[in-house]
PASEBA-1860 file (N, C-alpha, C; in nm, 3 decimals):
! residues 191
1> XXXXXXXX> 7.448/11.216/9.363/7.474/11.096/9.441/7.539/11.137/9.572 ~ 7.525/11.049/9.654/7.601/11.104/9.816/7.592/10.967/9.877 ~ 7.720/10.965/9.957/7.790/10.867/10.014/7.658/10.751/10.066 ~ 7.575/10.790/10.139/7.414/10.697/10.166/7.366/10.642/10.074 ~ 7.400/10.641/9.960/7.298/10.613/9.832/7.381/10.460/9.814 ~ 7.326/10.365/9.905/7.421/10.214/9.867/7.327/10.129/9.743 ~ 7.238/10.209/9.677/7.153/10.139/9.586/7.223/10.103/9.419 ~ 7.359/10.198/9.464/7.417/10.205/9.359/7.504/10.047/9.322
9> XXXXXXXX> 7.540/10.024/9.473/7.638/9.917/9.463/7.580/9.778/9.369 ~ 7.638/9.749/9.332/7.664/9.590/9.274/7.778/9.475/9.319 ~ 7.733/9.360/9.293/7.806/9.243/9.337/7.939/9.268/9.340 ~ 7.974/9.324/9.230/8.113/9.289/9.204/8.230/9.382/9.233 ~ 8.146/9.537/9.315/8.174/9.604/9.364/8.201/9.610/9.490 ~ 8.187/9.480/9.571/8.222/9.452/9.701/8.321/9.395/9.724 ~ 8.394/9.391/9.852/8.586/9.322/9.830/8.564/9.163/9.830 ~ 8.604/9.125/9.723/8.647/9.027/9.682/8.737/8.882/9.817
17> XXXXXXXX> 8.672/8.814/9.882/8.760/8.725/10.002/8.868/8.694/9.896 ~ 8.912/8.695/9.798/8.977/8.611/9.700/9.109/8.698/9.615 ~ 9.194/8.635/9.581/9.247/8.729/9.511/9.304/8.602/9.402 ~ 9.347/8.632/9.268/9.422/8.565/9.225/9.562/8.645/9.120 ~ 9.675/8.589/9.171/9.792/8.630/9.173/9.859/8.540/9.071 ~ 9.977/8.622/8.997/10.112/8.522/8.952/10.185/8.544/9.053 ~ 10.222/8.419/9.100/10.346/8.437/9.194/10.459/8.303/9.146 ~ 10.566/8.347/9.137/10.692/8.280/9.105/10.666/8.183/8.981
25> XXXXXXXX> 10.561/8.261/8.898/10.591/8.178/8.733/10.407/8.147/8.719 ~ 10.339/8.089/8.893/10.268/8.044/8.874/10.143/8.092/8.953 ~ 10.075/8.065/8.814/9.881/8.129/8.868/9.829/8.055/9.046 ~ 9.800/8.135/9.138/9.725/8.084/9.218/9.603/8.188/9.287 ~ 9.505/8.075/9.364/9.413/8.172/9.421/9.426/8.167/9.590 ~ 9.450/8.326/9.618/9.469/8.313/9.780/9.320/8.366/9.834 ~ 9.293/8.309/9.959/9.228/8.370/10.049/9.267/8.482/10.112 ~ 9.237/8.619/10.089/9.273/8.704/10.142/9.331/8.705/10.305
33> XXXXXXXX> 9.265/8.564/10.353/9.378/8.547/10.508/9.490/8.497/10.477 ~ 9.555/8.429/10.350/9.685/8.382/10.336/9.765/8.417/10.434 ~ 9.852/8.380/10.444/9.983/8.441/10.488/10.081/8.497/10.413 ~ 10.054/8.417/10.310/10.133/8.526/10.213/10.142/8.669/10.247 ~ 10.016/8.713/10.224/9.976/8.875/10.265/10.037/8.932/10.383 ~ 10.100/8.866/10.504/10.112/8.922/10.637/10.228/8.972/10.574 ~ 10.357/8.943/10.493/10.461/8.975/10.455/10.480/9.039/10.346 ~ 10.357/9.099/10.327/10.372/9.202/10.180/10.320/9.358/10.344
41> XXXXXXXX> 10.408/9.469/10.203/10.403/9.630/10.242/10.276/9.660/10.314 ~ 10.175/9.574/10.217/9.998/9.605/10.243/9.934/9.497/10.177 ~ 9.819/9.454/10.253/9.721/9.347/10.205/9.613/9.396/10.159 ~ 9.602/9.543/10.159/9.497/9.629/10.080/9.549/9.661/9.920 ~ 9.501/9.648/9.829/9.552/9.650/9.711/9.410/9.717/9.611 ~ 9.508/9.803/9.561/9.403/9.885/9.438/9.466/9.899/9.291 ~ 9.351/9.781/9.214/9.449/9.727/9.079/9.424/9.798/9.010 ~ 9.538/9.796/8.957/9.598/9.889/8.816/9.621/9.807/8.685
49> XXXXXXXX> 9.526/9.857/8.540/9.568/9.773/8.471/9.737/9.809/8.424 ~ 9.777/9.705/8.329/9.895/9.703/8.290/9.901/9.845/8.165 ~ 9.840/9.875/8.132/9.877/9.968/8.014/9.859/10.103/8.078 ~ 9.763/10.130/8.250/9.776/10.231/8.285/9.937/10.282/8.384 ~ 9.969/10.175/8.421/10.111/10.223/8.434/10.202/10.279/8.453 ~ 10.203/10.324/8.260/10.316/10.442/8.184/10.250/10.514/8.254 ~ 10.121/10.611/8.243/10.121/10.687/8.287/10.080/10.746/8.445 ~ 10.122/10.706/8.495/10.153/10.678/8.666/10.314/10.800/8.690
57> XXXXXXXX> 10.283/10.880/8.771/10.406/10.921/8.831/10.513/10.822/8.891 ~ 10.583/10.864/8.930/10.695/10.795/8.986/10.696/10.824/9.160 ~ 10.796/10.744/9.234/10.809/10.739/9.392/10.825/10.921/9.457 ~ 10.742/10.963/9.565/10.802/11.019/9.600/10.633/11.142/9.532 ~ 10.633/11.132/9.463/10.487/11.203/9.376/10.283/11.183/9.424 ~ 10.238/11.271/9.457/10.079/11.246/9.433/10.027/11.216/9.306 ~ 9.929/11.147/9.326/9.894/11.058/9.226/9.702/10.999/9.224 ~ 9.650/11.142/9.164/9.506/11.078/9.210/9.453/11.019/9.122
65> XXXXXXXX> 9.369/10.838/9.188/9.367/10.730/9.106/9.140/10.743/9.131 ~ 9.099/10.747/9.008/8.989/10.725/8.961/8.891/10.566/8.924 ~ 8.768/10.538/9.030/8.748/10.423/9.025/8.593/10.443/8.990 ~ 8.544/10.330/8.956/8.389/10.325/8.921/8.363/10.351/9.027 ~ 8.234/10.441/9.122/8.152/10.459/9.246/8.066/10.337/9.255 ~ 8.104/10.293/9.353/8.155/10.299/9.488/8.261/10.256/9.492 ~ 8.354/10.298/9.515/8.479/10.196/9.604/8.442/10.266/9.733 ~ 8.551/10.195/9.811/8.580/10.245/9.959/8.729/10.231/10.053
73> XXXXXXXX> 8.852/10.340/9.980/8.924/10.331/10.015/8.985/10.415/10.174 ~ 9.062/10.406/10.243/9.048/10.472/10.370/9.210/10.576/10.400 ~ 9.176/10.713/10.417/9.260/10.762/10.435/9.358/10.721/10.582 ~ 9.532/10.774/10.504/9.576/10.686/10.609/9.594/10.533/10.624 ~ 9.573/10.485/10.516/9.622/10.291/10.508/9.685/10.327/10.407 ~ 9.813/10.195/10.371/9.902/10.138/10.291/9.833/10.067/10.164 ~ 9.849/10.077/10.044/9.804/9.993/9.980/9.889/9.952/9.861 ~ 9.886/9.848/9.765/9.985/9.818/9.709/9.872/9.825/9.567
81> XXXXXXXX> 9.942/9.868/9.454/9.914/9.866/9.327/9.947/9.747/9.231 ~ 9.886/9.633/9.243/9.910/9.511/9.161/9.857/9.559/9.023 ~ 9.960/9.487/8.944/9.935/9.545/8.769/9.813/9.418/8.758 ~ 9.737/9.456/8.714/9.608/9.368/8.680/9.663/9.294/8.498 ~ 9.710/9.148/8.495/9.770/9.053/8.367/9.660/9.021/8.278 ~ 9.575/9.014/8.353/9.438/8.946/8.269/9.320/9.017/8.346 ~ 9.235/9.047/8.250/9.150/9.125/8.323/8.975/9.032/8.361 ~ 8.930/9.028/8.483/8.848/8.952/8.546/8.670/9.032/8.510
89> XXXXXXXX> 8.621/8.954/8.570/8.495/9.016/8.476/8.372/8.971/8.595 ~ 8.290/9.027/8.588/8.138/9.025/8.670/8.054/9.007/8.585 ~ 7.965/8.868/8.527/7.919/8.875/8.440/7.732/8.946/8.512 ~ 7.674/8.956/8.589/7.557/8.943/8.675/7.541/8.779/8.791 ~ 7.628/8.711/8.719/7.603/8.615/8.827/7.716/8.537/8.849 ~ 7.811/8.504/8.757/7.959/8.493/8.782/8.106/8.561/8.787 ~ 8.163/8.564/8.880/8.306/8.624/8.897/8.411/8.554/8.829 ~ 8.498/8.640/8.771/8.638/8.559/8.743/8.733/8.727/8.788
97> XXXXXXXX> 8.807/8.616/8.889/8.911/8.738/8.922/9.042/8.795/8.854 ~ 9.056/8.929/8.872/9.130/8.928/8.738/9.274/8.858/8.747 ~ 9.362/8.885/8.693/9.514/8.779/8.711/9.591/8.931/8.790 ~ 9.642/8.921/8.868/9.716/9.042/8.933/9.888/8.991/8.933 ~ 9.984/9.080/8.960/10.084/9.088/8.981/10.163/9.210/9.048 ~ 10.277/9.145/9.170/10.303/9.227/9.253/10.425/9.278/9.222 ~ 10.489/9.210/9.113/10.612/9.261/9.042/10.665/9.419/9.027 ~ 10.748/9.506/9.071/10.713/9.637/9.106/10.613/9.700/9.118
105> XXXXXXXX> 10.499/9.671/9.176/10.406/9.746/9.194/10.439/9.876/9.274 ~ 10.386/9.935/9.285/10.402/10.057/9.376/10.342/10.045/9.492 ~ 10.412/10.122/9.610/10.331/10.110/9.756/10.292/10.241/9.760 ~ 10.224/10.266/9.789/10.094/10.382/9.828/10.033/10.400/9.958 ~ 10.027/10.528/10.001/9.930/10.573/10.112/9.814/10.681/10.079 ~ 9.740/10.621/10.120/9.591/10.724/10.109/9.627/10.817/10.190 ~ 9.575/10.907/10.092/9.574/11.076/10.147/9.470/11.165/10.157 ~ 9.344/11.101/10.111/9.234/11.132/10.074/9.120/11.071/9.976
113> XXXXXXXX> 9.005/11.072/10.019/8.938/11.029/9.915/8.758/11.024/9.980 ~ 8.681/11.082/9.825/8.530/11.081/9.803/8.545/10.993/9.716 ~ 8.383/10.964/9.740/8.299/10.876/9.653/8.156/10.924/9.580 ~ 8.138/10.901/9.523/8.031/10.889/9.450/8.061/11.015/9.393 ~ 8.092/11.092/9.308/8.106/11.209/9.241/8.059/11.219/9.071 ~ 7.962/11.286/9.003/7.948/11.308/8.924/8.026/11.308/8.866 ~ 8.040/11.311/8.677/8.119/11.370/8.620/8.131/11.537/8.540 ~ 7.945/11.555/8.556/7.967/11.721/8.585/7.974/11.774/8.687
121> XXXXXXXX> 8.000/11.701/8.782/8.072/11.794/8.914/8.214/11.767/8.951 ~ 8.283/11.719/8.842/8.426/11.676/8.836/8.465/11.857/8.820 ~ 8.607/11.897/8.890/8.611/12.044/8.835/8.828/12.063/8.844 ~ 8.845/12.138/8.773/9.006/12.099/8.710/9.082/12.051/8.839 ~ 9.085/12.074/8.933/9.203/12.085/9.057/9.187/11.920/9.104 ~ 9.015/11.833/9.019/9.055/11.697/9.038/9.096/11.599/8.958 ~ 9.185/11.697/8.829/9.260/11.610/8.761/9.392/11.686/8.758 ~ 9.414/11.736/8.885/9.590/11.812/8.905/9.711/11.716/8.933
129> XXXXXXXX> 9.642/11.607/9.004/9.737/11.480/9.006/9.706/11.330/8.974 ~ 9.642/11.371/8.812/9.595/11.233/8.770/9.683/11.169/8.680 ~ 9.656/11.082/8.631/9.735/11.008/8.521/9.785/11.100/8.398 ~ 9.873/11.098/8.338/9.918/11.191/8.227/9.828/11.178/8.117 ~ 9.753/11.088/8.120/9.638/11.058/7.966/9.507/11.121/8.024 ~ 9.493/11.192/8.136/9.334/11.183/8.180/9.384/11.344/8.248 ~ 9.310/11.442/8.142/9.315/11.602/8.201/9.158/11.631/8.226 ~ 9.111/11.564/8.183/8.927/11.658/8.251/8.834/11.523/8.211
137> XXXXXXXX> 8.732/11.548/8.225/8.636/11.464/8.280/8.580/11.352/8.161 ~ 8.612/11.459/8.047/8.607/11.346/7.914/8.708/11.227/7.890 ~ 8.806/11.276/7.906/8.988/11.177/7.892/8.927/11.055/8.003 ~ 8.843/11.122/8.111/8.835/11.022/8.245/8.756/10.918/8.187 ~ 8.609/10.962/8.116/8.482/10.882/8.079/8.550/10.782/7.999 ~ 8.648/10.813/7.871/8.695/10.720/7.807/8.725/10.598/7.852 ~ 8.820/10.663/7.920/8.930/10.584/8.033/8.821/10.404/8.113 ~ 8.688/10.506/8.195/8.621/10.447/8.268/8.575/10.307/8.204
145> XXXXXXXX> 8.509/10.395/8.068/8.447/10.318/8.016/8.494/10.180/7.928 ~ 8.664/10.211/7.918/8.755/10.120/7.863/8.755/10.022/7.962 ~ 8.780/10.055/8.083/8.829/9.945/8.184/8.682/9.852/8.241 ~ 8.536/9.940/8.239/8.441/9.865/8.327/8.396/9.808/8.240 ~ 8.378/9.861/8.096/8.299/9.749/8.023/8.343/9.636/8.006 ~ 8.458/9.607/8.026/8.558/9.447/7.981/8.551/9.340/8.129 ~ 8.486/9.407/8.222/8.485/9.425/8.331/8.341/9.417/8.416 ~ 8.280/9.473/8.353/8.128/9.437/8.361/8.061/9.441/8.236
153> XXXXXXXX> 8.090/9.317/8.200/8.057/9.340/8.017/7.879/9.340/8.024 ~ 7.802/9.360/8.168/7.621/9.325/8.117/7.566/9.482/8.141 ~ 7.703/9.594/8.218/7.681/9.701/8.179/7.688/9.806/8.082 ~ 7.603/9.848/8.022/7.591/9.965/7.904/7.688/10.096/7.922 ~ 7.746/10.138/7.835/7.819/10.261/7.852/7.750/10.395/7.946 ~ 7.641/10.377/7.944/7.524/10.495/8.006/7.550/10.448/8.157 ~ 7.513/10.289/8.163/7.526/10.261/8.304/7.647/10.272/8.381 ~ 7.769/10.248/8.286/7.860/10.296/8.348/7.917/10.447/8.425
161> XXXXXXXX> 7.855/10.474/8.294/7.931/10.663/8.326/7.821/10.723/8.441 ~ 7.696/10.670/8.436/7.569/10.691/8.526/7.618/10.663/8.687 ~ 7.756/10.541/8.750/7.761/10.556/8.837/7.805/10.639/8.906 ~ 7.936/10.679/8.840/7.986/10.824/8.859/8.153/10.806/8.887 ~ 8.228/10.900/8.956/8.344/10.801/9.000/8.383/10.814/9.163 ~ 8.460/10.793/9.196/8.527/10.784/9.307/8.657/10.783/9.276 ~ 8.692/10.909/9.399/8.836/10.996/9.343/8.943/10.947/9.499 ~ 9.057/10.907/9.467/9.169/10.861/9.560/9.289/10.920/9.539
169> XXXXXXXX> 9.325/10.981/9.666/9.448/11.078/9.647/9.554/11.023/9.711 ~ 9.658/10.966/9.619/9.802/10.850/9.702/9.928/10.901/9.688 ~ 9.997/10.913/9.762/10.105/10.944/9.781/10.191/10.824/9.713 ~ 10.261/10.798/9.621/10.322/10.684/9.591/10.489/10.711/9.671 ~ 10.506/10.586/9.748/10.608/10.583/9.845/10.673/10.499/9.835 ~ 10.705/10.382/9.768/10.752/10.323/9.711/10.766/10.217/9.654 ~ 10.826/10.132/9.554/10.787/10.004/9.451/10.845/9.910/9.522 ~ 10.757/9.762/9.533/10.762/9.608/9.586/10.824/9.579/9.495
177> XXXXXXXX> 10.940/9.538/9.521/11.025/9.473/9.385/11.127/9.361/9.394 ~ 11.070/9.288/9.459/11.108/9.153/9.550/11.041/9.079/9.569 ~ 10.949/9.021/9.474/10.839/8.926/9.513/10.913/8.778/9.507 ~ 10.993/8.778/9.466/11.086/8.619/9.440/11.085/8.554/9.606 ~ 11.119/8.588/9.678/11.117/8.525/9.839/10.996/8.491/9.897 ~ 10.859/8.528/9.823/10.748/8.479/9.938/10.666/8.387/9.856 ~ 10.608/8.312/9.934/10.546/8.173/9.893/10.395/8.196/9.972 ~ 10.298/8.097/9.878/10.244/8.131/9.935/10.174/8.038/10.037
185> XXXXXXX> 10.103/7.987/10.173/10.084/7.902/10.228/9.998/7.731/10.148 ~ 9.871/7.814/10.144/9.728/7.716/10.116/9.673/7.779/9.995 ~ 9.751/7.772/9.848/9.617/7.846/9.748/9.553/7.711/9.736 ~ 9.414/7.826/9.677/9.286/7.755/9.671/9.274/7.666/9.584 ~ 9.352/7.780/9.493/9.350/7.676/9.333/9.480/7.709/9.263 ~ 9.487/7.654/9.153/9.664/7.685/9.108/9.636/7.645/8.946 ~ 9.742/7.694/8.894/9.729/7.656/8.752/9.867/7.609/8.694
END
């Protein structure tokens, strides 16, 4: 696979105008122009489920984070790690976004990052700063295949591991841990 190959992409692999958040107790959906966002670390955000976490380094540490191919993250931007509460799904023709939260999340800067990478061309030095549960390319497939199938439940385990991954190298710099003060303007929807 190589970065040109956009045949790979799918719907639900494109950025989302939408996000939906707990904020101060309660479910809402922002437009990624909120304003809310102007007053967070970063309005770029790369979700993390809740059980991956624990094994996350701490402030101050590299930290390379593994995504289904394609993403498209950019070296050199801020991004914030929302713990993903409920997890959202692409069925082939409907979205539900997942439930996010900014509650210590971690702030992050890109330091690097490919896309589209095999998993036999995965090779040790790109799991030197990965998650503590994920040492080589098998620990990764598990991993992948835990999070996309719940996630794209109309893809097959083959189709999954078939896209390949995309590897992100973050500096974690430090945790949002003050979400109590911001409100948010116009959500879309609320619960």
């Amino acid at each position: 696979m190589n970065s040109s190959d956009v045949s790979n992409i799918i719907k639900r692999e494109l950025p989302s105008t939408h996000k939906r958040i707990l904020l101060n107790g309660e479910q809402l959906t922002l437009e990624n122009s909120d304003p809310y966002f102007d007053a967070l670390p970063s309005r770029h955000f790369i979700r993390i489920r809740e059980d991956e976490y624990p094994f996350l380094p701490g402030v101050g540490h590299t930290y390379t984070h593994f995504n289904l191919s394609p993403a498209f993250h950019i070296p050199g931007l801020t991004y914030m790690f929302p713990i993903i509460l409920e997890t959202g799904y692409f069925d082939g023709e409907k979205e539900v976004l997942p439930l996010i939260s900014l509650d210590n999340a971690y702030i992050v800067e890109c330091i690097g990052f490919e896309t589209f990478r095999a998993y036999k061309d995965l090779k040790d030095e790109d799991f030197k700063f990965s998650a503590s549960n994920i040492h080589d390319a098998e620990d990764l497939k598990k991993i992948i295949i835990k999070k996309y199938s719940k996630s794209m439940p109309t893809l097959s385990e083959e189709e999954i591991l078939a896209k390949g991954v995309s590897i992100t190298t973050l500096k974690i710099v430090g945790v949002f841990s003050d979400n109590s003060g911001y409100t948010a303007s116009t959500p879309i929807e609320s619960k």
